[in-house]
VOPAGU-2260 file (C-alpha; in pm, 1 decimal, decimal comma):
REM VOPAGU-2260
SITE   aa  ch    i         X         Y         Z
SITE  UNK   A    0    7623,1   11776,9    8028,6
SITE  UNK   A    1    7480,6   11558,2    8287,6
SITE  UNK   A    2    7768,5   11382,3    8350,1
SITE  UNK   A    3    7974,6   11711,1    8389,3
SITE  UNK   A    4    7669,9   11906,3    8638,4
SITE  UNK   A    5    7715,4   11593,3    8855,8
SITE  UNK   A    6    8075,2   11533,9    8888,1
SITE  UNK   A    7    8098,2   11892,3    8969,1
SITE  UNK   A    8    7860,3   11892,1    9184,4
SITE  UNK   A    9    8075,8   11583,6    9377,1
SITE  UNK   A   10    8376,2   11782,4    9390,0
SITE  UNK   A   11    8248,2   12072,9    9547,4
SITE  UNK   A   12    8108,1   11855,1    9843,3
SITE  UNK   A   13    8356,9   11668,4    9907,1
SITE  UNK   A   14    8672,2   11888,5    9839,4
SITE  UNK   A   15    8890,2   11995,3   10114,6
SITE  UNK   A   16    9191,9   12210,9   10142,5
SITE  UNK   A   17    9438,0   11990,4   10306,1
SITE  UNK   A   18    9657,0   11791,5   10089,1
SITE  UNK   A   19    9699,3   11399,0   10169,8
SITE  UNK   A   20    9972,1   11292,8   10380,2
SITE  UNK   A   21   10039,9   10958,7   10550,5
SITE  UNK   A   22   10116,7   10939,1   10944,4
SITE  UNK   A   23   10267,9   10728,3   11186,6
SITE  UNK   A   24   10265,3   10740,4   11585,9
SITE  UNK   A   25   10625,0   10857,4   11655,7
SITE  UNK   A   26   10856,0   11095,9   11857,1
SITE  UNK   A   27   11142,5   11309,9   11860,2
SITE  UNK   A   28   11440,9   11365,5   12129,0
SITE  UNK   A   29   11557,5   11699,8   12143,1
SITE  UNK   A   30   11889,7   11818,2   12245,3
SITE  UNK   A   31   11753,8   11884,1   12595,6
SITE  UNK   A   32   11678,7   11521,4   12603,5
SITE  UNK   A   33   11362,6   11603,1   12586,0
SITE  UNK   A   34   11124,5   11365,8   12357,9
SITE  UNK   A   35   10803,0   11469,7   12239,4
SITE  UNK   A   36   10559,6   11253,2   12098,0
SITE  UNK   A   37   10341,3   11306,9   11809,0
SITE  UNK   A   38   10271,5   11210,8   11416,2
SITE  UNK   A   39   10560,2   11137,0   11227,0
SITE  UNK   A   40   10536,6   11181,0   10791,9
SITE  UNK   A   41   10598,3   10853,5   10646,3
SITE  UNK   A   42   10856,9   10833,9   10394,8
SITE  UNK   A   43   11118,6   10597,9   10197,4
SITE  UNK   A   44   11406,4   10517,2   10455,5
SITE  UNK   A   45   11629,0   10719,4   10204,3
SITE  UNK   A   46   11454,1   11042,1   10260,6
SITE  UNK   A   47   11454,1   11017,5   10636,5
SITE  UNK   A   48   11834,9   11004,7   10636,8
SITE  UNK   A   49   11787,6   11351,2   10540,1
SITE  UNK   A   50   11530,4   11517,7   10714,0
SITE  UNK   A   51   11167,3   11432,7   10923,6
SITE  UNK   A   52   10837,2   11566,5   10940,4
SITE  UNK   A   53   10638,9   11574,3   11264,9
SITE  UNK   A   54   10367,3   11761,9   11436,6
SITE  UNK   A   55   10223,9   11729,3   11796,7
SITE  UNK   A   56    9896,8   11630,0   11665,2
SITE  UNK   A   57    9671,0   11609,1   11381,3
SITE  UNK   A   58    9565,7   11982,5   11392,0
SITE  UNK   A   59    9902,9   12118,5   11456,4
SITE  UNK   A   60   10184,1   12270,6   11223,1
SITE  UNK   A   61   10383,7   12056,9   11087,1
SITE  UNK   A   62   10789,8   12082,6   11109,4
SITE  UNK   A   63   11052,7   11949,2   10936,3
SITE  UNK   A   64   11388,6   11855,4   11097,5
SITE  UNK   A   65   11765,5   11815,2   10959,1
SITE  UNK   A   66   12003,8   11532,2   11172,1
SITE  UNK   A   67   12166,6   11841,5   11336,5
SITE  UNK   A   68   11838,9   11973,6   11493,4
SITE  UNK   A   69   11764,1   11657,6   11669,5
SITE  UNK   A   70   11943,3   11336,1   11900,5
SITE  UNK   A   71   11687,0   11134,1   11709,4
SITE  UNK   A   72   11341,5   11011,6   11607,7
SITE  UNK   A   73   11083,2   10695,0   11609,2
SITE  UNK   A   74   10850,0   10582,5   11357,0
SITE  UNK   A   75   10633,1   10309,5   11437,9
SITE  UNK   A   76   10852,7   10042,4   11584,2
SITE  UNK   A   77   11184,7   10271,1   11363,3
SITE  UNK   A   78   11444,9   10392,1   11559,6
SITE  UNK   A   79   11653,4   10709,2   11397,8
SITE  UNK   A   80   12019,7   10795,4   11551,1
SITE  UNK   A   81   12162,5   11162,6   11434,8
SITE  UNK   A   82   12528,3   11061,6   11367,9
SITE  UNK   A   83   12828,6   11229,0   11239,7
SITE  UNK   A   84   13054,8   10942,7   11073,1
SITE  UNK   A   85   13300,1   10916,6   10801,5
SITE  UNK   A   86   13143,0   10761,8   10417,4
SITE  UNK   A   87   13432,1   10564,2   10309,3
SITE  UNK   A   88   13256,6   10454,2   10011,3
SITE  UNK   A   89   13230,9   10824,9    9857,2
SITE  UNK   A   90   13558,3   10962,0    9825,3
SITE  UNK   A   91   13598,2   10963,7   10256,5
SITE  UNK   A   92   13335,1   11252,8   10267,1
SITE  UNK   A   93   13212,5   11373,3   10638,3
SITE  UNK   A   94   12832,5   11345,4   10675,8
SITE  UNK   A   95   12574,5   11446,0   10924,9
SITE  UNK   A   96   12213,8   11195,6   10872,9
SITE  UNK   A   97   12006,5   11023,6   11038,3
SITE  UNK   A   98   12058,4   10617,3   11027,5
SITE  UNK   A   99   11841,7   10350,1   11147,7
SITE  UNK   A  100   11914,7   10191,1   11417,3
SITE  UNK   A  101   11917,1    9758,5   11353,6
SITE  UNK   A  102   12101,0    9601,9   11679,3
SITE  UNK   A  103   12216,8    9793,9   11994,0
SITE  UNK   A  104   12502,7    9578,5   12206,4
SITE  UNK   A  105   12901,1    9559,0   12203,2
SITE  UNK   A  106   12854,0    9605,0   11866,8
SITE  UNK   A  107   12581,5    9841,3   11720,4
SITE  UNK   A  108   12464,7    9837,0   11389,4
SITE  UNK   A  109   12267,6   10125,4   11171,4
SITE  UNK   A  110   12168,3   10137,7   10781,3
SITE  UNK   A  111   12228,2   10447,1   10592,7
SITE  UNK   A  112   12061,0   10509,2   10242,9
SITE  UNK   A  113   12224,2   10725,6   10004,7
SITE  UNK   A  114   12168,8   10765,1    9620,6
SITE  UNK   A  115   11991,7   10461,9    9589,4
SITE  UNK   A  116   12257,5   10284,6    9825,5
SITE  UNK   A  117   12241,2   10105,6   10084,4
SITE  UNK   A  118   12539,3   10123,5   10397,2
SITE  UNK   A  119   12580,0   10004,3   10733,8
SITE  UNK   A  120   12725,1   10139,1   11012,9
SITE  UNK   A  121   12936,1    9900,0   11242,7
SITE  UNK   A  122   13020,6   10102,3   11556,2
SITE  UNK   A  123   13202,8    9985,6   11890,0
SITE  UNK   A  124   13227,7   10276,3   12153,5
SITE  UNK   A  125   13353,2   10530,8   12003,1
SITE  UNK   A  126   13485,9   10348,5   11711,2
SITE  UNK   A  127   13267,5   10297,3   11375,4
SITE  UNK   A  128   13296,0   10142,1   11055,7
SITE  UNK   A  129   13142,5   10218,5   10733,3
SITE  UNK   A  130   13006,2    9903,0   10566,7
SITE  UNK   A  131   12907,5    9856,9   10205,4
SITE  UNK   A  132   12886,3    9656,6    9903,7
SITE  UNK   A  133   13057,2    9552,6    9566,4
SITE  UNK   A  134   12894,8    9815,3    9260,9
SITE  UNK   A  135   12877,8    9717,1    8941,9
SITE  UNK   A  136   12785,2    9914,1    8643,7
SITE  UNK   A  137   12492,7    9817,3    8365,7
SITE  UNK   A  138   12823,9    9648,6    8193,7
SITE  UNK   A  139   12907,1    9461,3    8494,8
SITE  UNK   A  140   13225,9    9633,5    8490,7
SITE  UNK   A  141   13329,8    9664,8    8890,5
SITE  UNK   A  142   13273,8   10006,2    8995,4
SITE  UNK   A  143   13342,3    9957,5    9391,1
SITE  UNK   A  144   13449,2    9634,1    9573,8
SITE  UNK   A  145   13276,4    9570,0    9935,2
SITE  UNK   A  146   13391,9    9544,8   10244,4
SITE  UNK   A  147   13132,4    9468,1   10470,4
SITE  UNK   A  148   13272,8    9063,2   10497,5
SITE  UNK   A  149   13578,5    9168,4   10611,5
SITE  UNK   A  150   13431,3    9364,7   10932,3
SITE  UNK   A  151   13206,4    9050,5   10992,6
SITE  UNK   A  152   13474,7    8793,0   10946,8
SITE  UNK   A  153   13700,7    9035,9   11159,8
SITE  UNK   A  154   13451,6    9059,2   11490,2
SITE  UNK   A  155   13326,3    8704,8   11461,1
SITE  UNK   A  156   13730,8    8560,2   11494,1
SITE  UNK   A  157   13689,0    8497,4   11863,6
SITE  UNK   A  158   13356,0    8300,1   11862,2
SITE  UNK   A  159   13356,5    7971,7   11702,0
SITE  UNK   A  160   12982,4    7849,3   11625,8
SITE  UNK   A  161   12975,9    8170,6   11397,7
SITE  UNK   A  162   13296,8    8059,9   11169,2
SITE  UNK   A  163   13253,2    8146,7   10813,5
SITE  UNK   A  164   12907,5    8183,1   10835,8
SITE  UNK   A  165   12964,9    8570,5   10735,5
SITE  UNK   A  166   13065,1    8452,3   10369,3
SITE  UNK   A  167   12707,9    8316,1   10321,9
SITE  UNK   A  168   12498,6    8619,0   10457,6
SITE  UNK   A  169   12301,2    8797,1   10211,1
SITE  UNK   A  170   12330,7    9186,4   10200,1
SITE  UNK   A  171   12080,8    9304,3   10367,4
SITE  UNK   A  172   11899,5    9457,6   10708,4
SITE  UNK   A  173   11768,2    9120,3   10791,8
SITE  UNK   A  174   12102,6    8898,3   10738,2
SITE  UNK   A  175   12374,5    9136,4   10885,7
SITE  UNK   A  176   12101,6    9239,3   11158,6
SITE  UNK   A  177   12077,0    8853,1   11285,7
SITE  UNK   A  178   12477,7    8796,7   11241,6
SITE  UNK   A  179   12588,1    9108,3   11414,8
SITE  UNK   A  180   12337,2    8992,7   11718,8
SITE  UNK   A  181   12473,5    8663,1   11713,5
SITE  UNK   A  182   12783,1    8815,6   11752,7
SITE  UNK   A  183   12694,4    9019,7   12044,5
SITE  UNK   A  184   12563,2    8732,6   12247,6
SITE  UNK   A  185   12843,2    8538,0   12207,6
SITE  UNK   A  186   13077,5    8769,6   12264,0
SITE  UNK   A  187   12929,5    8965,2   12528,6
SITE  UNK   A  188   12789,7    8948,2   12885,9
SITE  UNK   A  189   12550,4    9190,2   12846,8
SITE  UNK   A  190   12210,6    9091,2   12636,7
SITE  UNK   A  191   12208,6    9264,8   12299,1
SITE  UNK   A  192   11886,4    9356,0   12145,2
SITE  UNK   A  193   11771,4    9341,5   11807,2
SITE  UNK   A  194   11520,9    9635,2   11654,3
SITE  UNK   A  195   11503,9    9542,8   11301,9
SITE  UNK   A  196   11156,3    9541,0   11184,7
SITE  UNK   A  197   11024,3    9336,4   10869,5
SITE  UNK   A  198   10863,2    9647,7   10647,6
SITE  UNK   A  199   10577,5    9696,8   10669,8
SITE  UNK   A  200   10309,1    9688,9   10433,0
SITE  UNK   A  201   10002,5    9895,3   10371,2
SITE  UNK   A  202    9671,9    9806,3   10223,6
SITE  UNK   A  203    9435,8   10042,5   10121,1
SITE  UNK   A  204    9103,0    9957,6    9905,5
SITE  UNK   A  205    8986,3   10222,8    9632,5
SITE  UNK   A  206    8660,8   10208,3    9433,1
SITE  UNK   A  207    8660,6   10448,9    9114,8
SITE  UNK   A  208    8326,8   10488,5    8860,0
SITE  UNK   A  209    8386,1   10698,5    8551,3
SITE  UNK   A  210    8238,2   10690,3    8232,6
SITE  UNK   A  211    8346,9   10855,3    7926,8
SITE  UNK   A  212    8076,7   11153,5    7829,6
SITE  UNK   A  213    7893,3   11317,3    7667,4
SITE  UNK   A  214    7700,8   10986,5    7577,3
SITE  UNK   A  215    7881,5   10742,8    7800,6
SITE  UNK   A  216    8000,5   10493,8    7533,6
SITE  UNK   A  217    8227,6   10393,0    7854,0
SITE  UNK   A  218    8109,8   10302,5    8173,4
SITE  UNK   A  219    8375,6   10163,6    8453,6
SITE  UNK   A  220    8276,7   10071,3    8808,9
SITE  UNK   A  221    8601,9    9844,3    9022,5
SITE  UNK   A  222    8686,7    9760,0    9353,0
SITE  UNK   A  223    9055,8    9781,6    9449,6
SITE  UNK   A  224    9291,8    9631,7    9714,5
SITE  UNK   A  225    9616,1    9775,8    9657,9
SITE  UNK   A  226    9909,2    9660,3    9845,8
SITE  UNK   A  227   10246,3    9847,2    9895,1
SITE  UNK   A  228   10580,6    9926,2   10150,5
SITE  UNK   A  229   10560,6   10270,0   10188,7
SITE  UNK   A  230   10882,2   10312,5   10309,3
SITE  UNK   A  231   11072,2   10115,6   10047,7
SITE  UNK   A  232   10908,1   10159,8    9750,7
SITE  UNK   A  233   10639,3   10459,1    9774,9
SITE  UNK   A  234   10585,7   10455,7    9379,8
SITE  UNK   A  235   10499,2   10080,7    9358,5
SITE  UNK   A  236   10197,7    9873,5    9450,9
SITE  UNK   A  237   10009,0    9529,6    9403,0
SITE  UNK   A  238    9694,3    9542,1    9279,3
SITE  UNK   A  239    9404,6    9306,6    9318,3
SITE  UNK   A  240    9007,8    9379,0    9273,2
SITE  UNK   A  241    8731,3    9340,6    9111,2
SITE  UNK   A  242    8637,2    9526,3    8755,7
SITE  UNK   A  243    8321,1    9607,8    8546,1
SITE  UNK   A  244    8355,5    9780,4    8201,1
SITE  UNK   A  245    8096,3    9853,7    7951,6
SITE  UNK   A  246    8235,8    9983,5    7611,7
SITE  UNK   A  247    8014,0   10104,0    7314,2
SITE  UNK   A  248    8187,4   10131,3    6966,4
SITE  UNK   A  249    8065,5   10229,6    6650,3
SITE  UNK   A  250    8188,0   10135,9    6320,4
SITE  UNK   A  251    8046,9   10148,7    5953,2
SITE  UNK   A  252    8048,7    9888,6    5689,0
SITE  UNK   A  253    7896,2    9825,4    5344,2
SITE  UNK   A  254    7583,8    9554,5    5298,0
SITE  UNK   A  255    7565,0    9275,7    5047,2
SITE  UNK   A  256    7397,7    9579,6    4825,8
SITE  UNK   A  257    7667,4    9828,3    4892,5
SITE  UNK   A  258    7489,0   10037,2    5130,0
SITE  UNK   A  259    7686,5   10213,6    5434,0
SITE  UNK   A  260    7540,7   10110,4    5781,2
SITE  UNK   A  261    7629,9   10194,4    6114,5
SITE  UNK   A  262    7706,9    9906,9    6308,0
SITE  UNK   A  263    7702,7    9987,0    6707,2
SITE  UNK   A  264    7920,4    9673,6    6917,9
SITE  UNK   A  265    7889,6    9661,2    7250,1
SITE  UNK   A  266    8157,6    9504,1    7500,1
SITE  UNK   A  267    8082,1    9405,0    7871,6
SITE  UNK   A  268    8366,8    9234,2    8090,1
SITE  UNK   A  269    8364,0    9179,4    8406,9
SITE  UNK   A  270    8698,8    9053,3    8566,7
SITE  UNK   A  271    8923,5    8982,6    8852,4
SITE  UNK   A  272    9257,8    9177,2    8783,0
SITE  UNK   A  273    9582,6    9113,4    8957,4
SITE  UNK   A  274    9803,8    9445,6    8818,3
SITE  UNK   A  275   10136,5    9547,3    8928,4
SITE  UNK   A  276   10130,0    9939,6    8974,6
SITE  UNK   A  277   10362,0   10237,4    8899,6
SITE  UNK   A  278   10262,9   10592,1    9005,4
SITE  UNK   A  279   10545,9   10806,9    8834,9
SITE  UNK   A  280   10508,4   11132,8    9121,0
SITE  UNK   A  281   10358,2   11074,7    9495,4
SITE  UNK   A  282   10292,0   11477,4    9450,9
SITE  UNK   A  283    9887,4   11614,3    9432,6
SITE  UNK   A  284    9872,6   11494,1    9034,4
SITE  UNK   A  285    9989,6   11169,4    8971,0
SITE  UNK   A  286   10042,2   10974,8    8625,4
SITE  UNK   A  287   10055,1   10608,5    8652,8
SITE  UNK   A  288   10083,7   10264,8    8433,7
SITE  UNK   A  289    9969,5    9918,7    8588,0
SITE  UNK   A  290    9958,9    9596,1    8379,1
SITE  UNK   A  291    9878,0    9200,6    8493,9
SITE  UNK   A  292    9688,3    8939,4    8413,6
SITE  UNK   A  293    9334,6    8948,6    8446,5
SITE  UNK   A  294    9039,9    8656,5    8492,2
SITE  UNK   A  295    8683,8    8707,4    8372,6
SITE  UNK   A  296    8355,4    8722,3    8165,4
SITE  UNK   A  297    8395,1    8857,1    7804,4
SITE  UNK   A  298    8065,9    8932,2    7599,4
SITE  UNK   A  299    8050,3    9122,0    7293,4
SITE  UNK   A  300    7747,2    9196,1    7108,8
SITE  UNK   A  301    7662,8    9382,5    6777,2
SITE  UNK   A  302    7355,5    9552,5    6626,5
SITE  UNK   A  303    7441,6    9389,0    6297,8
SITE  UNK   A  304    7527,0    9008,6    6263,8
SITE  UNK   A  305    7398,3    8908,7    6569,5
SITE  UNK   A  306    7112,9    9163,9    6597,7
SITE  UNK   A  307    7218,7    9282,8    6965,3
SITE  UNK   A  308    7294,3    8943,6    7085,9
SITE  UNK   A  309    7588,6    8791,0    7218,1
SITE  UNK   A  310    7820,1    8640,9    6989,4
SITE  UNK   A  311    7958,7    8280,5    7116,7
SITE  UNK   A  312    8009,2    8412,6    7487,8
SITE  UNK   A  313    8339,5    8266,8    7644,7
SITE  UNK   A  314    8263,6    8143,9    8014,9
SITE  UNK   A  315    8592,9    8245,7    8171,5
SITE  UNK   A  316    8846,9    8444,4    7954,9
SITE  UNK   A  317    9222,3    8492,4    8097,0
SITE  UNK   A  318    9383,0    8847,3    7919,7
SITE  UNK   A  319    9684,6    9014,8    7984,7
SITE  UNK   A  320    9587,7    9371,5    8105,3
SITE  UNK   A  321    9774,4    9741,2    8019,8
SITE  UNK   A  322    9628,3   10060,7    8182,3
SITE  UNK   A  323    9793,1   10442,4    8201,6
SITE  UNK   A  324    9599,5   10710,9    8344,6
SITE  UNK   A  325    9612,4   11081,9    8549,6
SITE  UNK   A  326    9487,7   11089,8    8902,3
SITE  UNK   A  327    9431,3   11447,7    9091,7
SITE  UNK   A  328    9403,1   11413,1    9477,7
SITE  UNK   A  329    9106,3   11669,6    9562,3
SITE  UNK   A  330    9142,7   11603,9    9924,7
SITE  UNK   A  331    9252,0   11357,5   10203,2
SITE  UNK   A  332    9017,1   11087,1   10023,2
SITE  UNK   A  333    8855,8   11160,1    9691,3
SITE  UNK   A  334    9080,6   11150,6    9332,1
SITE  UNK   A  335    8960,8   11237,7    9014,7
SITE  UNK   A  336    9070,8   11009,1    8751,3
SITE  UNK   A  337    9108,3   10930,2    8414,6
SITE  UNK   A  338    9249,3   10588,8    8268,5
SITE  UNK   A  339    9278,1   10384,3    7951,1
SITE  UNK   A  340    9273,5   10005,8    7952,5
SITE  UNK   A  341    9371,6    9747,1    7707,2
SITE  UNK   A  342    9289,1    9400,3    7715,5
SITE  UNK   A  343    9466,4    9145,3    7515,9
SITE  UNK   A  344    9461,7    8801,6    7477,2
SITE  UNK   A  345    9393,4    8508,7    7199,1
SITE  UNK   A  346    9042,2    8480,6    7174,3
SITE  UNK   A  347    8991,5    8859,2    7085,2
SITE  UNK   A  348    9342,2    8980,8    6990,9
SITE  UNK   A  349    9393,2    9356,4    7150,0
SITE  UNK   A  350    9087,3    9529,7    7263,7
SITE  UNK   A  351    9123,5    9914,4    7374,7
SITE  UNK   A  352    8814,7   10040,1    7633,4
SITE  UNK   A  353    8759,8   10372,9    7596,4
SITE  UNK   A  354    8924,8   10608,7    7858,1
SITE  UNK   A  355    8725,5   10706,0    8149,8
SITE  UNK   A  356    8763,1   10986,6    8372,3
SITE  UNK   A  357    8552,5   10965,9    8712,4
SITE  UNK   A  358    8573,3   10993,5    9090,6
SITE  UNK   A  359    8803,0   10774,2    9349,0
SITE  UNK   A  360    8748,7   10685,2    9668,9
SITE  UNK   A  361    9023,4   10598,1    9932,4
SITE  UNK   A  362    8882,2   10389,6   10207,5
């Protein structure tokens, strides 16, 4: 009951109303011309071809806007163009989104995300093409050919030093970004200029204690650095940190005389693990899975056999590690979670902790 009084009495201090959301410095240009300059929501590239969420400031309301409310919008270093254009990839369908902008000159080029797609958007004046690439079912049975070589090859004809070089780029922001430049410079009097931005990645460190009541036969204290690109892959994360876990079991087996005794083994590990992480929703309750490898100190004891002490410890123990879990955001910082954790690995076979539920902190 302890346990319970006190983690309740954690929530209630620390809870607040406002649900988490990430921000960036950024603006917006109105029809008027007018930009205003704010907090932009950070999302996948792929959502913000849609729509984008910005307020004034932190206390402010915050708005969402469609491509045919705005000119545009910046995120960080981002730039955002509201076009209307022609997706020749999807059956010629008109669409109205908001596209990135990558290199401004005689040519211009913008990515588009679309159903877990990526396009590009070649445009001269008035004139732009829709670039893509070849699809392939699970099968790899040919579901769309590409283009996108044939409108590099075709504005690269007239300069020399860039011959062929389209047929080796790789198909993505970075590649046609750098060729399409290349092409502007040589091409053109005028100095193109380049905004495509290497994503960027976020680090944020966690700690989380838990224990599993009513008399704590689990008890988990760790230290997290999780690293992620929250604008390409909001779900997924690299983990590294630094773990203690203290797991009480109790079993029953029979003596030499046949007599039933209750054996109580204790496990302590403390470890460094390096976990890939997948949180299924980015909503207010979040399920996740992680798994790695993990480096550390592996002790077990046993009231029977060894009379409480250690069996043969093992100085440095390298495991494979599984964990699933449920976190609840309670506010802009603190989570309350629960999680299960497996170790494995030869020395001890599989060894299941047993699940804690606790408090998280988000530095």
């Amino acid at each position: 009951m302890k346990f319970f009084k006190c983690l309740a009495i954690f929530i209630l201090i620390h809870f607040k109303l406002n649900a988490q959301k990430s921000f960036d410095q950024g603006y917006i240009v109105k029809y008027a011309q007018d930009t205003v300059r704010g907090l932009v929501a950070v999302a996948l590239n792929r959502d913000l071809t849609h729509s984008v969420k910005f307020k004034k400031e932190e206390s402010a309301e915050l708005k969402e806007y469609k491509p045919a409310d705005l000119l545009g919008f910046g995120i960080g270093n981002d730039i955002y163009i509201s076009k209307y254009f022609l997706n020749a990839a999807q059956d010629s369908v008109m669409e109205t989104a908001f596209v990135k902008q990558l290199v401004k000159g005689e040519y211009s080029l913008y990515s588009y995300s679309k159903d877990e797609l990526i396009y590009y958007l070649l445009q001269k004046d008035t004139t732009v093409y829709f670039l893509y690439d070849r699809v392939t079912d699970n099968l790899g049975e040919i579901k769309q050919e590409g283009n996108y070589m044939n409108y590099l090859n075709l504005i690269s004809i007239n300069c020399e030093k860039l011959a062929n070089r389209y047929s080796r780029l790789v198909y993505n922001e970075k590649d046609l970004a750098d060729f399409v430049l290349k092409v502007d410079n040589c091409s053109s009097n005028e100095k193109a200029i380049s905004y495509y931005q290497k994503p960027k990645s976020v680090m944020q460190a966690f700690a989380f204690v838990g224990g599993f009541p009513p008399n704590l036969t689990q008890f988990t204290a760790n230290f997290t650095l999780q690293f992620s690109l929250p604008r390409v892959y909001k779900n997924l994360s690299f983990n590294v940190g630094v773990n203690y876990s203290n797991t009480t079991k109790m079993t029953q087996v029979r003596d030499g005389g046949n007599n039933l005794l209750n054996i109580t083994n204790k496990y302590n590990v403390i470890s460094v693990p390096f976990t890939i992480q997948w949180n299924f929703t980015t909503s207010r309750l979040q399920p996740l899975f992680y798994a790695g490898l993990s480096g550390g100190f592996y002790n077990e004891t046993s009231s029977y056999g060894t009379y409480g002490e250690p069996y043969t410890p093992q100085p440095f123990v390298v495991a494979m590690v599984v964990g699933f879990g449920l976190q609840m955001r309670i506010g802009s910082q603190f989570y309350i979670r629960a999680e299960e954790v497996c170790n494995i690995n030869s020395q001890y076979d599989m060894e299941w902790q047993n699940p804690a539920i606790g408090i998280a902190y988000r530095f």
